[in-house]
Backbone as CSV, one residue per row, in Angstrom:
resi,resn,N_x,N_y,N_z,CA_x,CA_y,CA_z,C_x,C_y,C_z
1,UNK,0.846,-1.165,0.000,0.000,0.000,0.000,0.894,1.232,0.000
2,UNK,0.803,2.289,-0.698,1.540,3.664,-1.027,0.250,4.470,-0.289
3,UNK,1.258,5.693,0.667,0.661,6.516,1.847,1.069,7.878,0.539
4,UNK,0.238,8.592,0.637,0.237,9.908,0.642,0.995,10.438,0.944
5,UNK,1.386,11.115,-0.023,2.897,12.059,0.703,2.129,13.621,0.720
6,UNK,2.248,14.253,1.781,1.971,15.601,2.080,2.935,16.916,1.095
7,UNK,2.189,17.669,0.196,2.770,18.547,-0.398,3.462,19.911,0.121
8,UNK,4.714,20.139,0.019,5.100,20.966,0.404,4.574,22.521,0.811
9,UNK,5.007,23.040,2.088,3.969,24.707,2.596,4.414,25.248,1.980
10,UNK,3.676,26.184,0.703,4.235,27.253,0.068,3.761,28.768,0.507
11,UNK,3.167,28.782,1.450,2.624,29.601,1.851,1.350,30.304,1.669
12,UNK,0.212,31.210,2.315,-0.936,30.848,2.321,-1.561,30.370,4.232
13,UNK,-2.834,30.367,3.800,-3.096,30.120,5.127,-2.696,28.534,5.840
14,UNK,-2.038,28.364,6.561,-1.342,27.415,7.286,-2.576,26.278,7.525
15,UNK,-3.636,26.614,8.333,-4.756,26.268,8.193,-5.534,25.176,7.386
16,UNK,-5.638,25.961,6.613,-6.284,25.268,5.288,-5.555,24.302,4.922
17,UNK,-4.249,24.941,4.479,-3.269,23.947,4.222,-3.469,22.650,4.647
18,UNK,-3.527,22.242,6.384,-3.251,21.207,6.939,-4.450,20.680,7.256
19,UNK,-5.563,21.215,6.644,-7.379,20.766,6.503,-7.195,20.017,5.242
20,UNK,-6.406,20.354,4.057,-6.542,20.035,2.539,-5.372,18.106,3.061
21,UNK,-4.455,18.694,3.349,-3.314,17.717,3.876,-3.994,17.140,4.245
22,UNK,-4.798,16.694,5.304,-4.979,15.680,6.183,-6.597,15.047,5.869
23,UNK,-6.880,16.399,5.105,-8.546,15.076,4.684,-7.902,14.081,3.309
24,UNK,-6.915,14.623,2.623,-6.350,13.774,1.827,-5.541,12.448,1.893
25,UNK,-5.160,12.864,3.193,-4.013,11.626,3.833,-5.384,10.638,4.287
26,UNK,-5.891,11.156,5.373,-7.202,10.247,5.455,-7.997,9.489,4.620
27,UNK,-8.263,9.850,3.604,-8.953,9.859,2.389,-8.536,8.318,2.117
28,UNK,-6.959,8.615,1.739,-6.291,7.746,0.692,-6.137,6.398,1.721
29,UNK,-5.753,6.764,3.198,-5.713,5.820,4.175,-6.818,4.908,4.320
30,UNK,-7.896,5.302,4.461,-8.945,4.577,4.608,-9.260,4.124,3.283
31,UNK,-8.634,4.445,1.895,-9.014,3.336,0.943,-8.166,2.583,1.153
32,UNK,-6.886,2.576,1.301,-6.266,1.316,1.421,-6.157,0.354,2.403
33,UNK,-6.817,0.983,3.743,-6.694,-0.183,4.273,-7.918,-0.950,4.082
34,UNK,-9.169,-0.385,3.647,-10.279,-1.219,3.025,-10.236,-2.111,2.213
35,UNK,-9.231,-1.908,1.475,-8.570,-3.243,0.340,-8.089,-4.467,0.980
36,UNK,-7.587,-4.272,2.549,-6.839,-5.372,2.884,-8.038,-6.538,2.789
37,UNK,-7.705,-7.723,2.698,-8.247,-9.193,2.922,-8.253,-9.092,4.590
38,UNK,-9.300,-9.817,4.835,-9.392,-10.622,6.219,-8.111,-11.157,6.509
39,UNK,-7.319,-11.772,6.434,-5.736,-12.576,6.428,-4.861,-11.288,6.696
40,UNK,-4.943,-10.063,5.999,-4.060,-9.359,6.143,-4.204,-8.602,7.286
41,UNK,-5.178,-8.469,7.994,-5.661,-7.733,8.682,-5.318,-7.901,10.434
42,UNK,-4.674,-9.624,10.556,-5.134,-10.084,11.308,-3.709,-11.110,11.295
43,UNK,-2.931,-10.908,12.778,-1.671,-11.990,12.748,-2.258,-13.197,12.796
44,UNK,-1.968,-13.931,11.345,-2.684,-15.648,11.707,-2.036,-16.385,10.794
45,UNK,-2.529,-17.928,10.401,-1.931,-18.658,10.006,-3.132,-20.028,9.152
46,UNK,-3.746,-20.343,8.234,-4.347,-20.924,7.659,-4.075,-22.333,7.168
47,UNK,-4.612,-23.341,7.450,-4.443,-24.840,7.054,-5.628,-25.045,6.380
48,UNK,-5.788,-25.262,4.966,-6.600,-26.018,4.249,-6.622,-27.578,4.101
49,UNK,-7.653,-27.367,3.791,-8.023,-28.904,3.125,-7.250,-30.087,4.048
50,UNK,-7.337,-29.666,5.711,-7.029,-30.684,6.126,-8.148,-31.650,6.785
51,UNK,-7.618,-33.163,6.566,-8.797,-34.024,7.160,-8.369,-34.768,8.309
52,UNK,-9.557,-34.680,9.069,-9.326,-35.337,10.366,-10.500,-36.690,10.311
53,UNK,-10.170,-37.610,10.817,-10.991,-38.649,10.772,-12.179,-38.587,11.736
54,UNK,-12.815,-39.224,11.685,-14.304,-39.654,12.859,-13.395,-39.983,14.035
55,UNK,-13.662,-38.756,15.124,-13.064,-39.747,16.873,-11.647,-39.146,16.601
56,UNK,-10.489,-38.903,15.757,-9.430,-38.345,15.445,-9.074,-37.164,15.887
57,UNK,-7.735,-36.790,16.827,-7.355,-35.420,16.530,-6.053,-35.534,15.931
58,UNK,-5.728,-34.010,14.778,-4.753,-33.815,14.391,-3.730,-32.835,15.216
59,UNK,-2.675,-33.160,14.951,-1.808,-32.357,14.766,-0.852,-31.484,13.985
60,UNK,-1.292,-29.701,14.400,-1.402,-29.237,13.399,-0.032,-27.832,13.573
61,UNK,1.188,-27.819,12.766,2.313,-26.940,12.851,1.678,-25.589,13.027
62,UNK,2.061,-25.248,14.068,2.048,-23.677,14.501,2.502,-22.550,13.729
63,UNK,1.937,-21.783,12.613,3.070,-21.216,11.689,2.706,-19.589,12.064
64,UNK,2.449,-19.318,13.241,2.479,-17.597,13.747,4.264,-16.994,13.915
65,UNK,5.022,-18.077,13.965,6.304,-17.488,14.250,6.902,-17.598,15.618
66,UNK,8.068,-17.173,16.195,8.216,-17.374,17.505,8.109,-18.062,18.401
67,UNK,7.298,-17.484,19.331,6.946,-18.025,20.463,5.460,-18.019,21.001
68,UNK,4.680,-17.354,19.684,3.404,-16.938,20.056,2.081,-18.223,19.766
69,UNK,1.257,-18.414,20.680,0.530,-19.608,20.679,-0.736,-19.106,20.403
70,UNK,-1.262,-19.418,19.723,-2.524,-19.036,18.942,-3.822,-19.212,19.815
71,UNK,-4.233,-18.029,20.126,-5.365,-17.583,20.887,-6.823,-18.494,20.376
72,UNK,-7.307,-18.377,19.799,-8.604,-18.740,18.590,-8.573,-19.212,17.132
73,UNK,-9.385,-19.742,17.228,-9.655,-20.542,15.693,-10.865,-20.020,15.370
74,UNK,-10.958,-20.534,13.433,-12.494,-19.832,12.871,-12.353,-20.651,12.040
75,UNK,-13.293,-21.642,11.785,-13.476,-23.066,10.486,-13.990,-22.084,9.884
76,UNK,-13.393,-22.018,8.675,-13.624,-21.169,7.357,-14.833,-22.251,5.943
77,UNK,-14.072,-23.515,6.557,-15.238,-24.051,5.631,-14.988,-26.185,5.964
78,UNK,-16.009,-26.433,5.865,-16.180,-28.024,6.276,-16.926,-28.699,5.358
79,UNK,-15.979,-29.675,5.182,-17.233,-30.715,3.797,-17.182,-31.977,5.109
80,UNK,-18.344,-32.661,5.170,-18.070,-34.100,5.856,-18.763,-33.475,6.872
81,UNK,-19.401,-34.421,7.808,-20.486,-34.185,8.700,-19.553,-34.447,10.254
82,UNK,-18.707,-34.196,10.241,-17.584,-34.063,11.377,-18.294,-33.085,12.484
83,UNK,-17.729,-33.114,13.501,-17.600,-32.091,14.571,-16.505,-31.701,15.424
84,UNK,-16.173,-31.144,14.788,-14.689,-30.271,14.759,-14.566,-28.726,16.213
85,UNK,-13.792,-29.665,17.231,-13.723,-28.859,17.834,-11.903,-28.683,18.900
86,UNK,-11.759,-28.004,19.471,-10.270,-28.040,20.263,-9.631,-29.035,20.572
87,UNK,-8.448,-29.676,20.351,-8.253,-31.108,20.990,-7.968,-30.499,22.217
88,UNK,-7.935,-31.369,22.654,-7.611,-32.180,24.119,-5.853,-31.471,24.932
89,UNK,-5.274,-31.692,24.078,-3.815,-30.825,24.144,-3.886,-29.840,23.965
90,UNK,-3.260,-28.674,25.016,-3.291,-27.538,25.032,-2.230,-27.109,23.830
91,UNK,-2.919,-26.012,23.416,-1.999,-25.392,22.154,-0.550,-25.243,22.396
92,UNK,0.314,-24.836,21.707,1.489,-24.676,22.203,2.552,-23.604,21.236
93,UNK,3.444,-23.185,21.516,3.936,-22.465,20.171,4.729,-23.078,19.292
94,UNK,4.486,-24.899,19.394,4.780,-25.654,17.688,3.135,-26.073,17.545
95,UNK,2.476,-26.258,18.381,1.746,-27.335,17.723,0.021,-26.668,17.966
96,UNK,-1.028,-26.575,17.120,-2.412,-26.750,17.508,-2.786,-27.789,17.291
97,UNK,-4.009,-28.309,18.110,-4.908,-29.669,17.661,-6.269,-29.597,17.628
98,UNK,-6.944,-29.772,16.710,-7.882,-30.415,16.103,-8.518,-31.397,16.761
99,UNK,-10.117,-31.814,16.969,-10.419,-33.185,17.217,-11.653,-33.040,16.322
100,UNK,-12.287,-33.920,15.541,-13.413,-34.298,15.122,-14.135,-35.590,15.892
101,UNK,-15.128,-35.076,16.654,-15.851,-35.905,17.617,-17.307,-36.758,16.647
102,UNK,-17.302,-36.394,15.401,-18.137,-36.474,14.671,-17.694,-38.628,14.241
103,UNK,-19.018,-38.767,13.749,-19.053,-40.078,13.784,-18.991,-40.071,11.920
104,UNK,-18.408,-39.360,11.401,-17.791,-39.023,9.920,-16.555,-38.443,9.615
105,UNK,-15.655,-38.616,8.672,-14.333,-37.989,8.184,-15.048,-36.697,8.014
106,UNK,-13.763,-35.327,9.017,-14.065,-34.046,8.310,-13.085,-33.819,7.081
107,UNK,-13.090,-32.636,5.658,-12.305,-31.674,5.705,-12.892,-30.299,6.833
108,UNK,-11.743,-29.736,6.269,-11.865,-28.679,7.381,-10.474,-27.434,6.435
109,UNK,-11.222,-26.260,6.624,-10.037,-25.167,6.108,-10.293,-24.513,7.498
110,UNK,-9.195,-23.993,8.212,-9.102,-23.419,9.373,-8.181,-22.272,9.274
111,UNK,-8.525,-20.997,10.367,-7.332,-20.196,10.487,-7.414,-19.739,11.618
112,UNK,-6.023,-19.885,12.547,-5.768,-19.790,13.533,-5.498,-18.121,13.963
113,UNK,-5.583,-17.387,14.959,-5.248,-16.394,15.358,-4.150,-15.919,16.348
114,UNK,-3.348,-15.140,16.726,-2.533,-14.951,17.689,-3.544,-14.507,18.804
């Protein structure tokens, strides 16, 4: 994203000037950050198209970076009549888990949050 660069004071009312400046900087700011995607918006980390079996939990690589352990999850989308919820193991900063308690194979696209 490219910020607005403020045009030089050539003199004139100071005022105005920095009324014209700053509804413009605003302007341009709030279009671009309206462009961002959900993903960009938001420190996280996305696993598609993974499947967990009926009664199964996975284990799933931590990819926030560091040391940071991922607060929340949001199933973005599920084929398979699964029930997909937190495993059992507490998160950690390698690993999240998955369990499908469902008496069917899930997919599952997930994205994790810091």
């Amino acid at each position: 994203m490219r910020f607005f660069i403020m045009k030089e004071f050539r003199g004139g009312d100071p005022a105005e000037y920095l009324r014209n400046a700053f509804t413009s900087v605003l302007r341009n700011l709030h279009s671009g950050l309206s462009q961002l995607t959900f993903a960009e918006n938001f420190k996280s980390f996305t696993v598609q198209d993974l499947v967990i079996a009926a009664g199964a939990t996975e284990e799933i690589r931590n990819d926030l970076g560091n040391t940071e352990v991922p607060s929340l999850r949001l199933i973005l989308r599920q084929s398979g009549g699964g029930a997909i919820i937190d495993g059992v193991t507490a998160w950690s900063s390698e690993f999240v888990y998955l369990t499908n308690t469902g008496g069917t194979d899930a997919t599952v696209t997930a994205i994790f949050f810091r």
